[in-house]
Structure formats: C-alpha cells, structure tokens
C-alpha positions in Angstrom: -0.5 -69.3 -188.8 3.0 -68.0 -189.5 3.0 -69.5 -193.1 -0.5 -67.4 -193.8 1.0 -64.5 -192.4 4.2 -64.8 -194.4 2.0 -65.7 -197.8 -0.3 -62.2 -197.5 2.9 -60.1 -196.9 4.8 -61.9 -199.7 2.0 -61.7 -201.8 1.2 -57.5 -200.9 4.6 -57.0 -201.1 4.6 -58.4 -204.8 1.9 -56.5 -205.7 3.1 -53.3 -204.5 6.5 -53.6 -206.1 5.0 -54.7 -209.5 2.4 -52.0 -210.1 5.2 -49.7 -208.9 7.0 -50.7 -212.0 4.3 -50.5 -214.2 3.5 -47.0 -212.9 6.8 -46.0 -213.8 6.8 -47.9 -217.4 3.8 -45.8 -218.4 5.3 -42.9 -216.8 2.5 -41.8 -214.8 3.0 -39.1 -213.1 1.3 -37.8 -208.9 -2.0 -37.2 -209.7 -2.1 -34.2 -207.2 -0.9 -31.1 -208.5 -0.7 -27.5 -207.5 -3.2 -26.4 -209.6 -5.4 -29.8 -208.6 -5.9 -32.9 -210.2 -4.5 -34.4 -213.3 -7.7 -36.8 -214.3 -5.9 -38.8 -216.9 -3.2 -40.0 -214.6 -5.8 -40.1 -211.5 -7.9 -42.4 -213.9 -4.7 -44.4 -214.7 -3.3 -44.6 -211.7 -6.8 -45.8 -210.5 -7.2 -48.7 -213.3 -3.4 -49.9 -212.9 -3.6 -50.4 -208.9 -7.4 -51.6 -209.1 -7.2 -53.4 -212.1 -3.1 -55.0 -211.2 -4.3 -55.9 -207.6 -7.0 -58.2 -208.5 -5.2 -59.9 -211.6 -1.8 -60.6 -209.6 -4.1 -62.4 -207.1 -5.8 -64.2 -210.0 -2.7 -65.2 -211.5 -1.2 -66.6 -207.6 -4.7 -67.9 -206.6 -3.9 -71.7 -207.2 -0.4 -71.1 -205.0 -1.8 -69.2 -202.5 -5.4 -71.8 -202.1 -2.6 -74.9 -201.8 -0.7 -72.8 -199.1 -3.7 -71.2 -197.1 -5.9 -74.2 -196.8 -3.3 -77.0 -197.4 -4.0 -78.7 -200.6 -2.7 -82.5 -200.8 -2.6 -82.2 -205.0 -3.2 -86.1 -206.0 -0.5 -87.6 -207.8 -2.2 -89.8 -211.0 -0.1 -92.2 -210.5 -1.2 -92.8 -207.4 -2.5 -96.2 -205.7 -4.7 -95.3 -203.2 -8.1 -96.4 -204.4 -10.2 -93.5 -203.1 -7.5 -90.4 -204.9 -8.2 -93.0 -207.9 -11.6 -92.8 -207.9 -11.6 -88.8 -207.0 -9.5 -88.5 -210.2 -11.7 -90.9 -212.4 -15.1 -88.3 -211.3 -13.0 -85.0 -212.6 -11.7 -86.9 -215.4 -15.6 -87.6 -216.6 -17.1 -84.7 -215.8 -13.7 -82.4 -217.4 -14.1 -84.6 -220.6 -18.2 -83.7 -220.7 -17.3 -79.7 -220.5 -14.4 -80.1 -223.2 -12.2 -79.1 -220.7 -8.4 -79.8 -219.8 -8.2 -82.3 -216.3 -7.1 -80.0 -213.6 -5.3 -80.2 -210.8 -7.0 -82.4 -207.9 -6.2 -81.9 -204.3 -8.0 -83.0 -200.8 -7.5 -80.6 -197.9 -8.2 -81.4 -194.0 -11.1 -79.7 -192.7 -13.9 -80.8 -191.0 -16.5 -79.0 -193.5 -17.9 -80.7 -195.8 -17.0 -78.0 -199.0 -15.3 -77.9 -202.4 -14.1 -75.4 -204.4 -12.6 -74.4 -207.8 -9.6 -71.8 -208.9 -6.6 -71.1 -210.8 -5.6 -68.2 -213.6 -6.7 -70.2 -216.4 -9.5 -73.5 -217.6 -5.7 -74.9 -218.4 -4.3 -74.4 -215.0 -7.1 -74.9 -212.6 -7.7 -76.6 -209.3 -10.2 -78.5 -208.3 -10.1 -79.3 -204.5 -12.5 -80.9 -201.8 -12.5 -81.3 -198.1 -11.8 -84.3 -195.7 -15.1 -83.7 -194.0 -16.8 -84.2 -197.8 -15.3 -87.2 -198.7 -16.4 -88.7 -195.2 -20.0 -87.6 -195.5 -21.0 -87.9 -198.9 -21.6 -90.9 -201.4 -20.3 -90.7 -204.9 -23.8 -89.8 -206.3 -23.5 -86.4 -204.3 -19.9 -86.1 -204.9 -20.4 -86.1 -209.0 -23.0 -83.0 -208.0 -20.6 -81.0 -205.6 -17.8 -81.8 -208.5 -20.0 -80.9 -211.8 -20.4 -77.3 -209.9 -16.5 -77.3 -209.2 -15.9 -77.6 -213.1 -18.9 -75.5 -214.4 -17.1 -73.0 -212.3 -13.9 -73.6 -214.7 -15.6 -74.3 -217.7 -17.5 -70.6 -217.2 -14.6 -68.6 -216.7 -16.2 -68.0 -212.8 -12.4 -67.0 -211.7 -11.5 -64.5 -214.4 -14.9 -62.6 -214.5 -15.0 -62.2 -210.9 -11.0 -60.7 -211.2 -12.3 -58.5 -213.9 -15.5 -57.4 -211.6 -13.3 -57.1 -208.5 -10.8 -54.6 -210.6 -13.5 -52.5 -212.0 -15.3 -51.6 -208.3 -11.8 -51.6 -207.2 -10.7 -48.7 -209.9 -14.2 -47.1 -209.6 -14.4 -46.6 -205.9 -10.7 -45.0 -206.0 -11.4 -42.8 -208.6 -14.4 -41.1 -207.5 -13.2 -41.0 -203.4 -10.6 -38.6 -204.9 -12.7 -36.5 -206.8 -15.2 -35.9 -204.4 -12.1 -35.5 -201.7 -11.0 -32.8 -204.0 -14.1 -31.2 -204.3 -14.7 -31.2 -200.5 -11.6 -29.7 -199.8 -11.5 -27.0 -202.6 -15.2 -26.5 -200.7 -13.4 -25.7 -197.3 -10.9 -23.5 -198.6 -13.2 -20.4 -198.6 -13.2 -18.0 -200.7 -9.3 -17.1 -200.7 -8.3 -18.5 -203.9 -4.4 -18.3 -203.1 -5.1 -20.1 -199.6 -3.3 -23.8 -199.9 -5.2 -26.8 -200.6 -5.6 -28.7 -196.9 -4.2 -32.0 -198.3 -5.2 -33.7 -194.7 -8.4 -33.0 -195.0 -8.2 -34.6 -198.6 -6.8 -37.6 -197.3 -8.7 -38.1 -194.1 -11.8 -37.4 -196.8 -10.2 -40.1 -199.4 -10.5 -42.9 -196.4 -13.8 -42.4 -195.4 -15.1 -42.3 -198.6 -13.1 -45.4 -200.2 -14.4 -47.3 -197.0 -18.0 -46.5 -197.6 -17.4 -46.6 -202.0 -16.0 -50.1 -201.0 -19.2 -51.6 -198.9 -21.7 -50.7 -201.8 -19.2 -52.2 -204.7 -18.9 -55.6 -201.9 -22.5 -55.5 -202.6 -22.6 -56.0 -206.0 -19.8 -58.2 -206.6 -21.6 -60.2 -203.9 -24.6 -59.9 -206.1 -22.8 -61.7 -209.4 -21.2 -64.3 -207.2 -24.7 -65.5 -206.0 -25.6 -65.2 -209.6 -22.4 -67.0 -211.1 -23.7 -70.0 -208.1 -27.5 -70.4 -209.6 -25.4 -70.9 -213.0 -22.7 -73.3 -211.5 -25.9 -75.2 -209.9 -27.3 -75.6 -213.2 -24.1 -76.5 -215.1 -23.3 -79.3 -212.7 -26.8 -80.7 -212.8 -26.0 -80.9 -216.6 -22.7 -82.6 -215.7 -23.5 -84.8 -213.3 -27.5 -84.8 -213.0 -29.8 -82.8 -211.8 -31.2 -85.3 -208.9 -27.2 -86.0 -208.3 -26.7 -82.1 -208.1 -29.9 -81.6 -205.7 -28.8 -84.3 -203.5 -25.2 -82.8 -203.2 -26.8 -79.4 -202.0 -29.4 -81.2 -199.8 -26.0 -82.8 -198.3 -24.7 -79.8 -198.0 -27.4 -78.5 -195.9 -27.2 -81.0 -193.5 -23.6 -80.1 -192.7 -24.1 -76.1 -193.3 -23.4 -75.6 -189.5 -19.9 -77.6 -189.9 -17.6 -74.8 -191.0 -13.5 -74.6 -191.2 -12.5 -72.5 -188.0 -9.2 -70.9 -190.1 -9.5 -67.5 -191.7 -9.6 -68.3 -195.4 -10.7 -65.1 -197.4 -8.9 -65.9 -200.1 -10.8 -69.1 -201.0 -14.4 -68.4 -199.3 -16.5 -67.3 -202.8 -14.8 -70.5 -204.7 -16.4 -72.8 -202.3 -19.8 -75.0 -203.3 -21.2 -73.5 -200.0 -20.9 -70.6 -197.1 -22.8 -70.9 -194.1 -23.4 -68.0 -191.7 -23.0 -65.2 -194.5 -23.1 -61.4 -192.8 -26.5 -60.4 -193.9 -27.7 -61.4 -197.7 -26.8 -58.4 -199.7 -23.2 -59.1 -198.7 -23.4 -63.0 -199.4 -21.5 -64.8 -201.6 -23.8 -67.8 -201.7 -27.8 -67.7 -202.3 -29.2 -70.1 -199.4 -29.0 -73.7 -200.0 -33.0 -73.8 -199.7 -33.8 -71.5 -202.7 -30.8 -73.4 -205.0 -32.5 -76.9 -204.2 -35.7 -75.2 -205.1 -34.7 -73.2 -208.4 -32.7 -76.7 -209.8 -36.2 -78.8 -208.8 -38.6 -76.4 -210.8 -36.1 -76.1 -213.6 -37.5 -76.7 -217.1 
C-alpha cells in the first residue's frame, strides 16, 4: 500500500512540475484578468494541463502497471517451462500482427484477467494473472492473448490518451466560461462592483465534477467499442472458437476479482466484472461479446 501511495504522489507531483514548465515555456499567462477572461490562454492553459496530464501517464503507464499490480516481466532466457511457453504464444501471435515482441510479465492475483499497455507498439506490455494461467488451457489463453495484442497492434493505449485529454481540456474550458458568465450574472447591475472570484471558483468545481461524469460516459463508450474490435482482432489472431472460449472462460470466473484498487490498469484488462451501471462501463458484458464474435460473418 505505501509503494501505491508513494507511485500516485510521485507520479502527480511529476505532472504538476512538468506542465508548470511548459506553461512558462509558452509563456502563458493567468487566464483571469481584471477586465475577465483571456480565451486564448484559458484555451491553452486548458489543452496543456488536459492534454499533458493524460500523455505523462501514457508515457509512465508500463512503470506504473509493473509497480501497482506487480508485474514478474519474464526473462527469455528463462528455463522455466511454462514462462517458455507464455513467451512462445506472444511471440506467434506478435509475429501474425507485424508487431515488435513486447514485454511479458505474470502478476499474482486470484482473477483470472490480462491486460495490455505501454507508450508505444515498440514498448508495450503484455501481462496476465496467476489466477489465468491456473484456470485456463492454452486454447483459451491464445484467445485472451490475441485480444492483449490486437490491443497493441490498434494503437488502443494512445487513442484512449488522446480521448482522455480532449474531455479532459473540454470540460475545463467550458466550467470556466460558464463560471464566468454566472458570476458576471450575480454581480448586478453595478458594473464597477468586483468580480466575486469565490463564487467563480465554488461555480468552476461543481461544474467540472458534473462536465466530468458525462465526458466518463463517453470515453466509457469508445472503450466498450475499442473491446468488440479487440474481440474481433484476437479471433483473427488466435481463432474465433479459441477467442469465444477464452471469454466463455472468463465468464465463469467474472465473480473472481483482484481485491487491490487498480485504476490505473482497470480499462487494459480482457474483462471487468461488477461495472457501476453500463453507461459508465469499460467493458460490454461478456454475454453480448460471445454472441457478436458467434454471429460474425
């Protein structure tokens, strides 16, 4: 627990420090002025902390997975039969999407998961769970790994960054504008009475709070999207009957979940049980995927 907590203040005190610096590089100046708002470095300022959050995260994702969930990356070299094997699947199914081998890793959990992440298709990670490599036979491990690297091979990682930055940018933007505009609204009609830059702020909170629950939904919208496509991907990889038995694996074991917080690695996963209602989940049901990949032409 202390090395998570350590990690997410490391981490937010990176980012912090490095927008700072790029703030200050393209000199923008404080968006509030006397007179109001200055849109161009409101917009700016917006895109740099929206945009520069997600893509420092992006570009630590493979660190921060190996640290928060405690990824055992394989050596190649290794001798133990089953890592071999492990190795030998990703090697087959990377070399079928013209893709570099990534970096395989096993992490103890009693769920029986996968998932896929890094910065770039050349430095990715590929890792599973304990809990899978007890339950499943290779046949549905090929299926759970073909997803893994259609995730890779599609770019899953970056587009959701680039998505994530966007709603991030957007929902700052306009929960100051309309802030301002509700503030210059309670001033009255005295012009020369001062701005109440409280109330603006107080305003700015409850706004980016609620801006932020509609932009979860859509994000959580292209992430059940970007799953059909991994699903089809990895049935193209490995099989389709390979990839439907992996996710009819999977929902045997749906209710067999990692107890640790893991935010940071829950929409790179194969599968997420117990999602808060739909429009906020990450994964479609395992039900309508089977079915989709069965009536696929």
């Amino acid at each position: 627990m202390a090395k998570r907590i350590f990690l997410f203040l490391a981490v937010n005190f990176l980012v912090i420090i490095t927008i700072s610096i790029v703030l200050n590089v393209l000199g923008v100046r404080p968006y509030l002025r006397s007179y109001g708002i200055d849109y161009q470095s409101l917009l700016v300022f917006c895109l740099v902390w929206g945009m520069g959050g997600a893509f420092i995260s992006l570009g630590l994702s493979r660190v921060m997975a190996k640290m928060a969930m405690g990824v055992q990356v394989i050596d190649p070299n290794t001798a133990d039969a089953g890592a071999q094997e492990l190795l030998q699947i990703v090697g087959n199914l990377t070399r079928s999407a013209n893709l570099p081998m990534p970096e395989v890793g096993v992490y103890e959990s009693p769920e029986v998961n996968a998932f896929a992440t890094g910065p770039t298709k050349s430095r990715a990670l590929v890792a599973v769970s304990s809990g899978l490599l007890h339950r499943m036979n290779r046949a549905e491990i090929e299926g759970v790994l073909g997803h893994e690297v259609t995730h890779i091979a599609n770019g899953d990682m970056v587009t959701m960054t680039l998505l994530q930055g966007v709603v991030n940018a957007f929902v700052m933007f306009l929960a100051r504008v309309i802030a301002f505009a509700v503030t210059q609204a309670m001033r009255g009609r005295d012009d020369n009475e001062a701005p109440s830059w409280g109330i603006f702020f107080m305003v700015q909170m409850v706004l980016q709070v609620v801006f932020m629950i509609a932009g979860s939904m859509v994000v959580a919208w292209f992430s059940r999207y970007r799953e059909f496509r991994a699903d089809a991907g990895g049935a193209r990889l490995a099989g389709r009957e390979k990839m439907v038995h992996a996710l009819e694996s999977l929902q045997r074991f749906v209710e067999q979940v990692d107890p640790r917080p893991q935010p940071a690695v829950a929409t790179l996963k194969i599968s997420s049980g117990g999602a808060f209602l739909r429009l906020f989940a990450t994964h479609p049901p395992l039900e309508v995927r089977i079915e989709r990949l069965r009536n696929a032409a």
